[in-house]
N, CA, C and O atoms as a GROMACS GRO file, in nm:
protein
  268
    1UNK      N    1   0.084  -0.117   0.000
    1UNK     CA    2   0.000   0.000   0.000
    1UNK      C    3   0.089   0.124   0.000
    1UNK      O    4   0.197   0.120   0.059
    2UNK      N    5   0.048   0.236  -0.064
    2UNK     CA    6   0.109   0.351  -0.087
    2UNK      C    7   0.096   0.460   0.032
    2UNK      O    8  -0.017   0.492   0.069
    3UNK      N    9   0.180   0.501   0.075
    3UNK     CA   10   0.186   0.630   0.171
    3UNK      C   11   0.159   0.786   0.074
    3UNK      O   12   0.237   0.817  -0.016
    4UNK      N   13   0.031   0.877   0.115
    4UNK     CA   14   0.040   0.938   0.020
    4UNK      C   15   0.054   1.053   0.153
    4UNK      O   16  -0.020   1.079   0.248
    5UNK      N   17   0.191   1.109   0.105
    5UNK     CA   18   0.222   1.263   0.180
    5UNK      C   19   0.139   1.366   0.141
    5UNK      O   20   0.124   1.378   0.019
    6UNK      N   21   0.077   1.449   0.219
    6UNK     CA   22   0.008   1.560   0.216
    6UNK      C   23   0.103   1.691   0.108
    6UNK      O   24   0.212   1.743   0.136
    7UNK      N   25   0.017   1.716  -0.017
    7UNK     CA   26   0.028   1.793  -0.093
    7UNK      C   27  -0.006   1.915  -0.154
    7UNK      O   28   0.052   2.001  -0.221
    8UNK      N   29  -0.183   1.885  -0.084
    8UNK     CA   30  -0.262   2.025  -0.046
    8UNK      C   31  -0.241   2.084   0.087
    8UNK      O   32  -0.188   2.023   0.180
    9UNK      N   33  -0.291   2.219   0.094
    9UNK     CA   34  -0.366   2.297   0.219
    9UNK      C   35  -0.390   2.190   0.271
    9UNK      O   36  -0.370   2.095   0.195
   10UNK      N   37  -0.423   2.165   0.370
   10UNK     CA   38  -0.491   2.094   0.488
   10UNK      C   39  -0.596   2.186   0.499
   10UNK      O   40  -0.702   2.130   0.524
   11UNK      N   41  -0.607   2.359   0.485
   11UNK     CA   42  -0.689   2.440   0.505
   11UNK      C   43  -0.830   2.422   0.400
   11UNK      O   44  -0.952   2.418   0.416
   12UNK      N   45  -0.736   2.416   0.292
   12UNK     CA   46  -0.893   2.368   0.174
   12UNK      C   47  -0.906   2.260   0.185
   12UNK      O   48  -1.023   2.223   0.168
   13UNK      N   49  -0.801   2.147   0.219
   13UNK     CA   50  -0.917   2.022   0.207
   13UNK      C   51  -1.031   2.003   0.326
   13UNK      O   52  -1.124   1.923   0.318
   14UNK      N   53  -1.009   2.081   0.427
   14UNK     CA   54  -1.070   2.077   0.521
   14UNK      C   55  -1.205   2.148   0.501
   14UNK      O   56  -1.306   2.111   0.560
   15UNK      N   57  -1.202   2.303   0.372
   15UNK     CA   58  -1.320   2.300   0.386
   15UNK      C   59  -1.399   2.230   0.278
   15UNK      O   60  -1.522   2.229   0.283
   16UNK      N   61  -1.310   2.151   0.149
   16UNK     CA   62  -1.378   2.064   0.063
   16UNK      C   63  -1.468   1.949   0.131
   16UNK      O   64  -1.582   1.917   0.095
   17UNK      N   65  -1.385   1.885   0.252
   17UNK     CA   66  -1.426   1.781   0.308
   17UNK      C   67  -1.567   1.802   0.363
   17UNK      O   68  -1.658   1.721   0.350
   18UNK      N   69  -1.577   1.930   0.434
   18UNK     CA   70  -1.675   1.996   0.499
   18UNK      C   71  -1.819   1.999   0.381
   18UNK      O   72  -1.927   1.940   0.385
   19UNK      N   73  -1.767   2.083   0.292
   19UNK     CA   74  -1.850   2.130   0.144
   19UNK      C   75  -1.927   1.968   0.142
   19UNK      O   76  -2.046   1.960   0.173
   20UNK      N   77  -1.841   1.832   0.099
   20UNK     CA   78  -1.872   1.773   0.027
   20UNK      C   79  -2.012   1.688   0.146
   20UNK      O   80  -2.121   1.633   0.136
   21UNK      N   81  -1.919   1.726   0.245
   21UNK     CA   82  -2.101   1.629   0.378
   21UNK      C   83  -2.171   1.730   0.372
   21UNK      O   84  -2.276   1.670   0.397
   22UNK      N   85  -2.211   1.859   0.357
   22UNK     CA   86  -2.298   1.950   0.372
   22UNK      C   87  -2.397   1.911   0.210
   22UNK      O   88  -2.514   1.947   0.203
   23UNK      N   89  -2.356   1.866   0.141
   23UNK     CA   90  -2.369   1.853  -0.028
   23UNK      C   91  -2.499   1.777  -0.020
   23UNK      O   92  -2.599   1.802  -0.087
   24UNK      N   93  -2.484   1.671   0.078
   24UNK     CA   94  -2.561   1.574   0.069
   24UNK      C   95  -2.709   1.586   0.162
   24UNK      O   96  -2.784   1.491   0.185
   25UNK      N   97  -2.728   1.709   0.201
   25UNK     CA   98  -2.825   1.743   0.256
   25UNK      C   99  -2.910   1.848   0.159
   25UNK      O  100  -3.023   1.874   0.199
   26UNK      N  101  -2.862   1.913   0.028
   26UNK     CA  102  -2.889   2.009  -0.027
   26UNK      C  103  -2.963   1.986  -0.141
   26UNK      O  104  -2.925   1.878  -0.186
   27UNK      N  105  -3.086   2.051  -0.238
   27UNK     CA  106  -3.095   2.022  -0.379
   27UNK      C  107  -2.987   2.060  -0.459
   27UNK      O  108  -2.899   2.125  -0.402
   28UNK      N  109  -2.966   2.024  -0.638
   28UNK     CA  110  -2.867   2.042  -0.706
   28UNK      C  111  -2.875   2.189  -0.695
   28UNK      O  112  -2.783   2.243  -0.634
   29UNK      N  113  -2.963   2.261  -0.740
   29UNK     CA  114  -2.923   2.437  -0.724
   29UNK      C  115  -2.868   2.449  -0.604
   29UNK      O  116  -2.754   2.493  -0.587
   30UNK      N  117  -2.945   2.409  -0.509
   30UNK     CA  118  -2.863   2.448  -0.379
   30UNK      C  119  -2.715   2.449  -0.350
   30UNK      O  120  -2.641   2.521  -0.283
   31UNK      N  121  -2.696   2.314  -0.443
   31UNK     CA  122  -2.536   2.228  -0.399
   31UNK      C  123  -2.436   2.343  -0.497
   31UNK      O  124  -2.327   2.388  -0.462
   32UNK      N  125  -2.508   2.371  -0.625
   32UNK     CA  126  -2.426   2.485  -0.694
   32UNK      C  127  -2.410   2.613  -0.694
   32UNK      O  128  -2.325   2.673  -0.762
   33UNK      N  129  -2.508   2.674  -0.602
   33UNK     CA  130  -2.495   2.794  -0.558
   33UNK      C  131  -2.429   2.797  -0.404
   33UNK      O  132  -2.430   2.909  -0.353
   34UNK      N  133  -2.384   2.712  -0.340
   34UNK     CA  134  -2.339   2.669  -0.203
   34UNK      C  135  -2.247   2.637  -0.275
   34UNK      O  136  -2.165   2.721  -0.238
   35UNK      N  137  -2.172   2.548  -0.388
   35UNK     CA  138  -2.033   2.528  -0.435
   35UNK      C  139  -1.993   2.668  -0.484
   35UNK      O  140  -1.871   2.685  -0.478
   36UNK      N  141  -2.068   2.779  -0.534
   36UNK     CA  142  -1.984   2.911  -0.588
   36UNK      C  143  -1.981   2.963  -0.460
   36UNK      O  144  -1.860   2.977  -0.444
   37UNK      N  145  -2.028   2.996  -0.371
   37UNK     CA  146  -2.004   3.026  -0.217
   37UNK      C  147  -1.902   3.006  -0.167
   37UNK      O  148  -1.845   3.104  -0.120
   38UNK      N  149  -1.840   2.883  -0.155
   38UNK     CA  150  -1.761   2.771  -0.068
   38UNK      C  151  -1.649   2.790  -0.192
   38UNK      O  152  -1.575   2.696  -0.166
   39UNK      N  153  -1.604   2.840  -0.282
   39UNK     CA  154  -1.502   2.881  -0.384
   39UNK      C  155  -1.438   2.971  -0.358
   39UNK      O  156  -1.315   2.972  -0.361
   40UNK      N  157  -1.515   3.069  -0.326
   40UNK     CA  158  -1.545   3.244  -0.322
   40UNK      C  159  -1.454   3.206  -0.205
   40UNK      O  160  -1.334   3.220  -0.225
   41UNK      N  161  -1.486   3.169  -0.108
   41UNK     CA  162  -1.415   3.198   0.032
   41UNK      C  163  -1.300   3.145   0.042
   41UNK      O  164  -1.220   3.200   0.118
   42UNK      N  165  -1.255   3.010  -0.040
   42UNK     CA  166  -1.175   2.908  -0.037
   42UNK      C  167  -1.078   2.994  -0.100
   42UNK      O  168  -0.961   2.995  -0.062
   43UNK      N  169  -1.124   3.075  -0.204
   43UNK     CA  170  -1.022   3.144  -0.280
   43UNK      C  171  -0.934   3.284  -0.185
   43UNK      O  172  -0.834   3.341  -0.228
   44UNK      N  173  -0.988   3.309  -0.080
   44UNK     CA  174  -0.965   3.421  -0.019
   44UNK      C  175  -0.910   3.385   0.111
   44UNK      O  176  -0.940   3.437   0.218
   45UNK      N  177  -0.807   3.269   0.085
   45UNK     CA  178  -0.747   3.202   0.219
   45UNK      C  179  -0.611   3.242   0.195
   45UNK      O  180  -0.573   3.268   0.081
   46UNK      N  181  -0.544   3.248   0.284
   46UNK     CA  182  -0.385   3.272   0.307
   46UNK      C  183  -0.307   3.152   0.249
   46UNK      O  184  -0.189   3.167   0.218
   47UNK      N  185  -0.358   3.057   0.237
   47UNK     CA  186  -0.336   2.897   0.145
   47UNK      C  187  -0.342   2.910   0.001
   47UNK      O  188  -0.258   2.863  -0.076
   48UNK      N  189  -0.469   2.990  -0.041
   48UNK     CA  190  -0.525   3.014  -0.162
   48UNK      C  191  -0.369   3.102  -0.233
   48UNK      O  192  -0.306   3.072  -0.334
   49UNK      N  193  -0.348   3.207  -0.139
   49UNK     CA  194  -0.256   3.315  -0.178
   49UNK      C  195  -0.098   3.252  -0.220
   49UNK      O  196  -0.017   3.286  -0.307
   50UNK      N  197  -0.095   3.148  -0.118
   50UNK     CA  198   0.062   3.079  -0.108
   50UNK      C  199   0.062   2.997  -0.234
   50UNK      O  200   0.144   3.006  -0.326
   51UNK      N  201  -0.043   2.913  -0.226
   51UNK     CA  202  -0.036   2.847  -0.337
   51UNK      C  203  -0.044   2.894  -0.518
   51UNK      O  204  -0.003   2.829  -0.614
   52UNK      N  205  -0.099   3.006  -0.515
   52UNK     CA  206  -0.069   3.099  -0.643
   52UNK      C  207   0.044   3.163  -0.650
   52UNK      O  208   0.103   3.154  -0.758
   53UNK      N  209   0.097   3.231  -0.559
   53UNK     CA  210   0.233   3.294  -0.551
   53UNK      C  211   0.332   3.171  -0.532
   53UNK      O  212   0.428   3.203  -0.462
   54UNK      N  213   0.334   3.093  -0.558
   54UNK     CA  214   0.459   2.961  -0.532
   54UNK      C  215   0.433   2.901  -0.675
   54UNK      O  216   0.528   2.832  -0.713
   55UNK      N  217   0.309   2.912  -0.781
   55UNK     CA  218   0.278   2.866  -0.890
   55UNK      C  219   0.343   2.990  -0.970
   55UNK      O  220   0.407   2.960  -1.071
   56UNK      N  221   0.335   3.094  -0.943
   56UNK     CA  222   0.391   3.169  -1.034
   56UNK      C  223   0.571   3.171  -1.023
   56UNK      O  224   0.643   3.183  -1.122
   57UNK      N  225   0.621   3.156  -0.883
   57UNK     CA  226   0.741   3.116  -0.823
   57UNK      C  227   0.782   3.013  -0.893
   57UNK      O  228   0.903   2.989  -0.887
   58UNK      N  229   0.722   2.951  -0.952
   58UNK     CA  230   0.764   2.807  -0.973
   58UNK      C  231   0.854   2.758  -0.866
   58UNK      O  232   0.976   2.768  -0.884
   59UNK      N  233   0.806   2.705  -0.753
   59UNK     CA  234   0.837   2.683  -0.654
   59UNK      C  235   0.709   2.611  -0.597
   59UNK      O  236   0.596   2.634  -0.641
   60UNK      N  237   0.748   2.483  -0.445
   60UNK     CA  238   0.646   2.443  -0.405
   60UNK      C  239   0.594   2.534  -0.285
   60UNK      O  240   0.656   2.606  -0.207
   61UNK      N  241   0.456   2.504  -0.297
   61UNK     CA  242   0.432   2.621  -0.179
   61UNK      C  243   0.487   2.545  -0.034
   61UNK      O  244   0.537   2.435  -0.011
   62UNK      N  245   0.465   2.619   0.021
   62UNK     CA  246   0.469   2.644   0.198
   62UNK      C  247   0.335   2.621   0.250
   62UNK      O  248   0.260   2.716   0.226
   63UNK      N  249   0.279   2.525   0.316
   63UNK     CA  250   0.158   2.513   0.335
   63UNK      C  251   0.142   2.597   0.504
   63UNK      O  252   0.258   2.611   0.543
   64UNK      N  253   0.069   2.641   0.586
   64UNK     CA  254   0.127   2.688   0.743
   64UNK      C  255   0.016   2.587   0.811
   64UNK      O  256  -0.077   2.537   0.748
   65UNK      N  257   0.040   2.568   0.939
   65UNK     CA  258  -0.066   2.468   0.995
   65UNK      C  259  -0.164   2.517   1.002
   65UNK      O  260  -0.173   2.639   1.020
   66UNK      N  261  -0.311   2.409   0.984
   66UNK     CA  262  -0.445   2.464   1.027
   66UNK      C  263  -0.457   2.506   1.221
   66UNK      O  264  -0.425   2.448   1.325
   67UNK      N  265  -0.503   2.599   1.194
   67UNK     CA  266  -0.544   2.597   1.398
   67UNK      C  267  -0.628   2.724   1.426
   67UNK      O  268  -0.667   2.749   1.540
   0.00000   0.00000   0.00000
């Protein structure tokens, strides 16, 4: 079995993980106007920022701990 090292945020997968159990309580409009929501914010994380500025760096990002 494969060890897979952490490569994302921990910050977005945490709120994908979140997004994706909330999903299952919602209708499809709901789930897609609650997915452009849950983007919007995801995009406006200090994770979001590292990880674009380390893509343009060509460099790997720096992830910082969730807490």
């Amino acid at each position: 079995m494969h060890s897979l090292a952490l490569s994302g945020s921990r910050e977005a997968l945490a709120i994908t993980k979140s997004h994706w159990h909330a999903m299952s309580r919602v209708d499809v409009v709901g789930q897609l106007q609650q997915s452009m929501s849950i983007s919007v914010h995801a995009r406006e994380t200090a994770d979001a920022r590292e990880g674009f500025n380390a893509f343009l760096e060509k460099r790997k990002p720096v992830w910082q701990p969730s807490g």
